[in-house]
N, C-alpha and C positions, 0 to 999 in steps of 0.2 A: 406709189404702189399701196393698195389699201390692204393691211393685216385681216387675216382669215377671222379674228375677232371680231371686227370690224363689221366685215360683210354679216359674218350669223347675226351680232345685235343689228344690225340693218333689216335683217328677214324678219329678227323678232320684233319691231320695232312696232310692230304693227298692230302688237296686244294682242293677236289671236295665236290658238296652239298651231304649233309645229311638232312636225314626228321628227327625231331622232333621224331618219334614213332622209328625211326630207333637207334637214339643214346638212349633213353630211352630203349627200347629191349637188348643192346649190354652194357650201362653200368649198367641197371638193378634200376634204379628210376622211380619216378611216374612221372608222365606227370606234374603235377606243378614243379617240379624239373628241367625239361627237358626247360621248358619255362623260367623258373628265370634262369637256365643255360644261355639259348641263348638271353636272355634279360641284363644280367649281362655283354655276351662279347660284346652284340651289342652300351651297354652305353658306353665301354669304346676302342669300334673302332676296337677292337680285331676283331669282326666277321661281315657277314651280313646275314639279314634275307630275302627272298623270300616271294611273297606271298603266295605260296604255304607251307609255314612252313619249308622252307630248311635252312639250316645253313650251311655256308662256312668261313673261316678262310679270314681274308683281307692278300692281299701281305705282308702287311707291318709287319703284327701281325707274319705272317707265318716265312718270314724273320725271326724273332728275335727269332721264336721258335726254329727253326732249325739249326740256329746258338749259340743254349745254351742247347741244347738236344741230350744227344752222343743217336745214331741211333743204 
């Protein structure tokens, strides 16, 4: 079974924004979820937030993901 974490870096994995409703829809959480999500990577540099509620993965974070995530 793959963690609801799991799947959202999976969607972000991809380097482009996502909205907020859109990773909530696709991993299937409520909208407080989706915000502590994108608040969670944003504290720790992992991600960045838009004002429009977009979330994208930082190079640096991306780097490391993909370099320890067989594809």
């Amino acid at each position: 079974m793959t963690s609801k974490m799991a799947l959202a870096l999976e969607l972000l994995r991809d380097g482009e924004w996502h909205s907020l409703e859109e990773i909530r829809e696709i991993v299937e959480i409520n909208e407080y979820q989706a915000k502590e999500f994108a608040s969670f990577l944003g504290e720790y540099d992992f991600a960045t937030r838009d004002s429009h509620n977009k979330v994208r993965l930082t190079k640096r974070f991306l780097d490391l993901l993909c370099d320890n995530v067989a594809v």
